[in-house]
C-alpha positions in Angstrom: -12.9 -23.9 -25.3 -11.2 -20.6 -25.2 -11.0 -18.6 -28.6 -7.9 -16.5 -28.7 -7.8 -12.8 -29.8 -4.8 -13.1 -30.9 -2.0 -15.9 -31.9 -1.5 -18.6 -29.2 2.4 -17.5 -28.3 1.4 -13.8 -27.6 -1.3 -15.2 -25.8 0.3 -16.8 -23.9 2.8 -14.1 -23.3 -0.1 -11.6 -22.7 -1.3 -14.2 -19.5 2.2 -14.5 -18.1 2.5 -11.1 -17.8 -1.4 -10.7 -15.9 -0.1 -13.8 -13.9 3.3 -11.9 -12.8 1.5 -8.6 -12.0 -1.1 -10.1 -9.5 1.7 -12.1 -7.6 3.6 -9.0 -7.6 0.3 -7.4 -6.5 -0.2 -10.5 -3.8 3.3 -9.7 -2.7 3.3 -5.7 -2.3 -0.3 -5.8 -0.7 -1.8 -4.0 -4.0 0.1 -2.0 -6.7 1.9 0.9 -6.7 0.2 4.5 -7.4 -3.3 2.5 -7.3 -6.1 2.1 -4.5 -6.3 -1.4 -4.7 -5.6 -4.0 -2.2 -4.9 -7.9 -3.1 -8.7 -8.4 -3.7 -9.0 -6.0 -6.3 -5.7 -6.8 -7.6 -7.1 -10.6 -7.9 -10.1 -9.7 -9.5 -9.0 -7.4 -12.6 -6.3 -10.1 -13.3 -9.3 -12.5 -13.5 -11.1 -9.6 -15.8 -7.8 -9.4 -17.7 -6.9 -13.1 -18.6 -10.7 -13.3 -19.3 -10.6 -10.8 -22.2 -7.1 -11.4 -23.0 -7.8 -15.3 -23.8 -11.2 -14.6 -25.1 -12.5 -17.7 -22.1 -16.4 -18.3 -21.9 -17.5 -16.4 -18.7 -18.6 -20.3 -18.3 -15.4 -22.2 -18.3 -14.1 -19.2 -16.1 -16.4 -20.3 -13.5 -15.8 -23.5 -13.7 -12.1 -22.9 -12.7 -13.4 -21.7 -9.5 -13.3 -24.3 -6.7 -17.5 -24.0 -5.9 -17.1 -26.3 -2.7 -14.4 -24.1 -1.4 -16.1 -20.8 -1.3 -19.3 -22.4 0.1 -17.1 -24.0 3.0 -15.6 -20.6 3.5 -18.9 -18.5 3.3 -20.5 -21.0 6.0 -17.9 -20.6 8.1 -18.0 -16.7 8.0 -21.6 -17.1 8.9 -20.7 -19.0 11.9 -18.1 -17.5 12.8 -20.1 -13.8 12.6 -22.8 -15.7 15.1 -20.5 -16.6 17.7 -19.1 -12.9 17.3 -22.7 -11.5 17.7 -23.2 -13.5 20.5 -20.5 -11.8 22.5 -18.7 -15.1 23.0 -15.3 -14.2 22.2 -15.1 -11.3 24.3 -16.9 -13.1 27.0 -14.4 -15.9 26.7 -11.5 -13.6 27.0 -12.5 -11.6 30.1 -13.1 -14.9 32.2 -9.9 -15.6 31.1 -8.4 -12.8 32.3 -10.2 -12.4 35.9 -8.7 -15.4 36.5 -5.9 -15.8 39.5 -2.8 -16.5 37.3 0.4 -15.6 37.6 1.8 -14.4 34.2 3.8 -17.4 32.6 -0.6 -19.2 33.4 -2.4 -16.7 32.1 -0.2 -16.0 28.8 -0.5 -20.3 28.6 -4.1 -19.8 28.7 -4.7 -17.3 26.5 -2.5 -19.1 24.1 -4.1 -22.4 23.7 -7.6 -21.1 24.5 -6.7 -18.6 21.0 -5.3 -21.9 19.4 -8.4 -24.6 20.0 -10.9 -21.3 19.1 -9.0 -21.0 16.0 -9.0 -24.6 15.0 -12.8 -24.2 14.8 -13.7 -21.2 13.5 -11.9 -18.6 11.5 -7.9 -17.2 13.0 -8.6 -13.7 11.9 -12.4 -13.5 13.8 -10.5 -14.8 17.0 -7.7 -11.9 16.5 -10.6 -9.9 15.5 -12.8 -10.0 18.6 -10.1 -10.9 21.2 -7.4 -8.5 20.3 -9.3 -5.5 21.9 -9.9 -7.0 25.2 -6.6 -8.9 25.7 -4.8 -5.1 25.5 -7.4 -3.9 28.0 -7.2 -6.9 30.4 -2.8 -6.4 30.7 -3.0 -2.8 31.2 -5.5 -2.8 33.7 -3.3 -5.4 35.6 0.1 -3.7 35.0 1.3 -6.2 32.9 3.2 -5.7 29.3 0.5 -6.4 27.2 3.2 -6.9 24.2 4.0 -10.7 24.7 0.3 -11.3 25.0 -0.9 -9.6 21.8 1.8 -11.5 19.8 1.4 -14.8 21.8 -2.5 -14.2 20.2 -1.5 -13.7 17.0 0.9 -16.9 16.4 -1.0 -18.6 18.7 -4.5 -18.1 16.2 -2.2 -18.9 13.3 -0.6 -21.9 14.8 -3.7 -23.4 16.2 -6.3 -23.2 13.0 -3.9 -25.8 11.5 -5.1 -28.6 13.6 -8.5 -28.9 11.3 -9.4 -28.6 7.5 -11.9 -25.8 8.4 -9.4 -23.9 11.3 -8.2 -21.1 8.1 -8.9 -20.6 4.4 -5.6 -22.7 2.8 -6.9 -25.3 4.9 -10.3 -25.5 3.4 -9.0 -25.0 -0.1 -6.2 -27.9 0.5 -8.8 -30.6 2.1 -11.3 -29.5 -0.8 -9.0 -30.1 -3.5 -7.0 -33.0 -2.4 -10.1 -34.5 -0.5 -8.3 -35.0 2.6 -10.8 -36.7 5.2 -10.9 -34.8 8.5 -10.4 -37.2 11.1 -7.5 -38.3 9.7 -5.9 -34.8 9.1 -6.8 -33.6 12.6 -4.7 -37.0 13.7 -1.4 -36.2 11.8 -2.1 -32.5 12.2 -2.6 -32.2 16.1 0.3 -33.0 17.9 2.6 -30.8 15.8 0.1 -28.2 16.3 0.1 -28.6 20.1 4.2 -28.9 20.4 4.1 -25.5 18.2 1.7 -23.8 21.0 4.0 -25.3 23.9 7.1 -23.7 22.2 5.3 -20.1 21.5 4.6 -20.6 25.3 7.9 -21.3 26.3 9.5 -18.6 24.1 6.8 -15.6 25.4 7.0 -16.7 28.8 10.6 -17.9 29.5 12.8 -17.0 26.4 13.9 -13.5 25.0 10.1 -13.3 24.1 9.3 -12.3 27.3 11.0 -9.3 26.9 9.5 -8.3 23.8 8.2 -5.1 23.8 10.1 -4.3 26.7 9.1 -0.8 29.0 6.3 0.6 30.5 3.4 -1.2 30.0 1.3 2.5 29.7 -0.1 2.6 26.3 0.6 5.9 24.3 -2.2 8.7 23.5 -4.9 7.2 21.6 -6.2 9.2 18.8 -9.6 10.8 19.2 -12.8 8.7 19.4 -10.1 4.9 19.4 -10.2 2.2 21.7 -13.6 2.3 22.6 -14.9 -1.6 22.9 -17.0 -2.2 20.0 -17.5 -5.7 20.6 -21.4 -6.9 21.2 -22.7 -7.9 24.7 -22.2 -11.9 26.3 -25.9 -13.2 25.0 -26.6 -16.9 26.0 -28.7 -18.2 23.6 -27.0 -16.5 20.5 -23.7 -18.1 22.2 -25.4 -21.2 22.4 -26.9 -21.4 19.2 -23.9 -20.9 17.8 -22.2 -23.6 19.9 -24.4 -26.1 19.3 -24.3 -26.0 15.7 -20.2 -26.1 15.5 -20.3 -28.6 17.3 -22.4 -30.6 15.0 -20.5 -29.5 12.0 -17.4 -30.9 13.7 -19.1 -34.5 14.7 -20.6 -34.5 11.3 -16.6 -34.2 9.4 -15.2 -36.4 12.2 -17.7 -39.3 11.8 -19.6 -39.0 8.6 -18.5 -38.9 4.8 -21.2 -35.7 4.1 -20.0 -33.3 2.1 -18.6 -30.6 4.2 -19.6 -27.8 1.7 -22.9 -28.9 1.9 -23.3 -29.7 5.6 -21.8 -26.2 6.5 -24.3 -24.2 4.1 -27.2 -26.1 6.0 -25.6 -25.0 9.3 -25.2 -21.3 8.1 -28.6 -21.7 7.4 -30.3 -22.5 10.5 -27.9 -19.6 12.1 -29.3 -17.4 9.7 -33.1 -18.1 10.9 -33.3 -15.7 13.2 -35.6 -13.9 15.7 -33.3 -11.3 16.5 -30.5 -11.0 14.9 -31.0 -9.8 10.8 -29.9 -11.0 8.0 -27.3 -7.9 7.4 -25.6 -8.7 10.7 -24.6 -11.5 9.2 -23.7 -10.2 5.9 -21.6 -7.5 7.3 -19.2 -9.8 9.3 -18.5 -12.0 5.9 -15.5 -11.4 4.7 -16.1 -10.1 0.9 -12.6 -9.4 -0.3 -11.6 -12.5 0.7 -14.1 -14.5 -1.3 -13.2 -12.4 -4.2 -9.9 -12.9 -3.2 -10.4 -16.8 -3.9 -12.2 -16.8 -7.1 -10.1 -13.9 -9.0 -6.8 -16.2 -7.9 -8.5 -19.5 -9.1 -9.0 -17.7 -12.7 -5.7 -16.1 -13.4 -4.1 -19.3 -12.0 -6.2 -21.7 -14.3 -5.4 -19.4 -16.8 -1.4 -19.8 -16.6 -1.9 -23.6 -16.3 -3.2 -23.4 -19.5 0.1 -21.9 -20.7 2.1 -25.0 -19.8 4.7 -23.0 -18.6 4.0 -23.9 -14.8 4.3 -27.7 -15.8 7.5 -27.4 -17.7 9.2 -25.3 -14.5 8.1 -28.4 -12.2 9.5 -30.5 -14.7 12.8 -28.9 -15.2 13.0 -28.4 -11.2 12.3 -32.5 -11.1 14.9 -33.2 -13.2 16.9 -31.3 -11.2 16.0 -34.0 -8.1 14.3 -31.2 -6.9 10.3 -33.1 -6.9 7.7 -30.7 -5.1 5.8 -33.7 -3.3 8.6 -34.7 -1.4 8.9 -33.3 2.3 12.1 -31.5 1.9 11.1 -29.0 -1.3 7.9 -29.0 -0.1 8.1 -27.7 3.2 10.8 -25.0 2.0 8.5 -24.0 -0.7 5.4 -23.5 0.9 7.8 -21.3 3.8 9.0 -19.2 1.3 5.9 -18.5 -0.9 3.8 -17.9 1.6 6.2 -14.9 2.9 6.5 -13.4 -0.3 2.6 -13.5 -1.9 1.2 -14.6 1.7 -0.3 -18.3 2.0 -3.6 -18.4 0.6 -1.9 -17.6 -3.2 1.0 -19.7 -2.3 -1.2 -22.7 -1.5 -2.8 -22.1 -5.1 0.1 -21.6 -7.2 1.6 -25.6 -5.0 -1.9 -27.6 -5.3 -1.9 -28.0 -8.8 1.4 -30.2 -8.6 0.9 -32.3 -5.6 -1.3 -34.5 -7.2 0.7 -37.6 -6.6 2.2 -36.5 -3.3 -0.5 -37.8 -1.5 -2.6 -37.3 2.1 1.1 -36.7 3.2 2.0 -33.6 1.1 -1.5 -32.2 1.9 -1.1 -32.4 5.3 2.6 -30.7 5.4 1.1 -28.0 2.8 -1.0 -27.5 5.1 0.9 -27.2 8.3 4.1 -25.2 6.7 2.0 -22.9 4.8 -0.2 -21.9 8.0 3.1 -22.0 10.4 5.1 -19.7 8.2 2.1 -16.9 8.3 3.9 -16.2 11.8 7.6 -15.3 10.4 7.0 -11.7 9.6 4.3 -9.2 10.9 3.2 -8.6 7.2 3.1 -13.1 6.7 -0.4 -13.2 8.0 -3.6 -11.7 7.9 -4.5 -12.7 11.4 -0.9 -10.7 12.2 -2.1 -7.4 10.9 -5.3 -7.7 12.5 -3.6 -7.3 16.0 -1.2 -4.4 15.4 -3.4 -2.8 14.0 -6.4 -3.1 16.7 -3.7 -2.5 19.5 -2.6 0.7 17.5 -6.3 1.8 18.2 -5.4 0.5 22.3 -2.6 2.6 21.8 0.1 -0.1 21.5 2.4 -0.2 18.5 3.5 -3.4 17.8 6.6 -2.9 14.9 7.6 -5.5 12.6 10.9 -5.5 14.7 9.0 -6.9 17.9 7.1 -8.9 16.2 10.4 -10.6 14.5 11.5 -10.9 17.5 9.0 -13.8 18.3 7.9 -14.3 14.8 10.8 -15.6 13.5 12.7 -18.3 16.2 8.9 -19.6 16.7 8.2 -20.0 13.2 11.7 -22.1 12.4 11.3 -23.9 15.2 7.5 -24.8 14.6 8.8 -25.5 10.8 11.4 -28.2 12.3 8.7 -30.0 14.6 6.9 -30.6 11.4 9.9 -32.1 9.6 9.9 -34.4 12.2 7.0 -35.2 12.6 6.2 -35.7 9.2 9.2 -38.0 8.8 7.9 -39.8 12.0 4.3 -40.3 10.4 5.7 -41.4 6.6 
């Protein structure tokens, strides 16, 4: 049990205050006048509530979700093979020779970003794709604009189909113990529809336009859009392949715990011949990790307070109940623009307990949808600007609105639907 350093109300005071700073810090990117992005910002809240409420190292670690960051460290590792493999790349540039006319190979690119997505992680797709999609429209005359936004939304919209397709996800069927197959079911079509209407917008609507001029990129700065990205190697590609695909049979058709399956997957990745350990290592996303577990402290942390239960409370008796579709769905779109979706998914989790598979599922699918509003919603988003700043293409929050926003209300509406279709 935590022994307080001081009285319980200042305490509790003392936490609020941590608690408001880091949101403030997950809202701004970091905090002002200091270098330190939303990881670090994460973790010395953790440090501070930690000292502040005098909590056991040990019942701090316990407020970390265990099976969460295994899931999402497995999934870096198998992600980072397919990456070493050259298989993203690969993927993109058959893509690309292929005869299409614009509106086909914009569709193409779209759902093949979406279904990669779904699998492994949104921001490794943006990551390795990004890079060779600006390439592959410049060389063919095209604006590559459309197509390096279509990617973006496209990676966001399509890694809601599964419970392993983004980190939210994972911390959502983890928590809630959603089983798979059923949330690929209620999750799929809306995630399909949401692709079709990105299409639709990029390739027919004022989308098309977006980005509008010469499709020349501007002078790259010294030493920039060289392609970094490894070499197409079969049996890497393969490897890698072969054991997602076994990870994905195993959640659809078995009751093994994903956490542990994953970890054994990531394992037999890891024994290697020819690819080392560091490889690996250096593709896993740290800060995000830390991300997680610095959030799961401070958060447990202002639980403790009360204060979050009261708020839900009041809001309740207000007819305002967080598990119902409605306040849900308008919550979890507004959070996740203002302290991104991974912090808004913590702060709504804790009071969805009776809301059922359904609220998971639409906590899921708003949260992840929403990430395409705003340039700055996403991670996956920044990832492209700011690899096709290094191509030479600026891609401004005002083109990116320009898509961003009409797709993401109108993705948000085919989940109300839907949702009221599946209850």
């Amino acid at each position: 049990m935590p022994t307080h350093a001081m009285n319980p109300a200042a305490t509790d005071w003392g936490i609020v205050a941590v608690f408001a700073t880091v949101y403030l810090g997950m809202f701004l990117g970091g905090l002002p006048r200091l270098k330190l992005d939303r990881s670090g910002v994460a973790l010395l809240g953790a440090i501070a509530v930690i000292a502040l409420a005098g909590i056991p190292v040990e019942d701090a670690a316990r407020a970390i979700d265990l099976p969460t960051i295994v899931l999402l460290f497995a999934f870096m590792v198998v992600s980072a093979q397919m990456r070493l493999g050259g298989f993203y790349a690969a993927l993109t540039r058959r893509v690309g020779a292929m005869p299409l006319s614009r509106s086909g190979l914009l569709a193409v690119l779209i759902f093949a970003a979406g279904a990669l997505s779904a699998v492994f992680s949104n921001d490794i797709v943006c990551l390795a794709m990004t890079p060779v999609v600006a390439r592959l429209c410049l060389q063919r005359g095209i604006n590559p604009m459309p197509f390096l936004i279509g990617l973006a939304c496209a990676a966001n919209i399509g890694s809601a189909a599964t419970l392993i397709g983004n980190p939210q996800n994972m911390l959502i069927g983890s928590v809630l113990q959603l089983p798979f197959a059923g949330y690929v079911r209620q999750a799929l079509p809306p995630v399909l529809i949401g692709l079709v209407v990105l299409w639709g917008w990029l390739a027919y609507g004022p989308g098309a336009g977006a980005g509008t001029g010469s499709p020349h990129p501007c002078p790259l700065p010294e030493g920039e859009g060289v392609n970094t990205e490894p070499a197409f190697d079969i049996w890497q590609t393969t490897k890698g392949l072969v054991v997602a695909g076994a990870l994905m049979l195993i959640f659809l058709f078995t009751d093994w715990p994903r956490d542990v399956a994953a970890l054994v997957g990531a394992g037999v990745l890891l024994l290697s011949r020819r690819l080392h350990t560091s490889h690996f290592m250096g593709l896993v996303d740290w800060p995000l990790l830390i991300l997680f577990m610095g959030l799961f402290v401070v958060n447990h942390a202002f639980e403790s307070t009360g204060l979050a239960a009261q708020a839900v409370a009041w809001l309740g008796a207000q007819g305002v109940v967080l598990t119902d579709p409605g306040p849900l769905l308008v919550a979890s779109a507004v959070l996740s623009n203002l302290v991104s979706n991974v912090p808004a998914v913590m702060l709504l989790l804790p009071h969805l307990g009776g809301g059922g598979e359904q609220a998971g599922v639409m906590l899921a699918l708003a949260t992840t949808f929403a990430g395409n509003l705003l340039l700055v919603g996403s991670i996956a988003n920044l990832i492209v600007a700011d690899l096709a700043r290094q191509q030479g293409i600026e891609i401004d929050w005002k083109k990116h609105a320009i898509t961003g926003i009409p797709v993401t209300l109108m993705s948000l509406a085919v989940v109300w639907l839907w949702m009221g279709f599946v209850a």
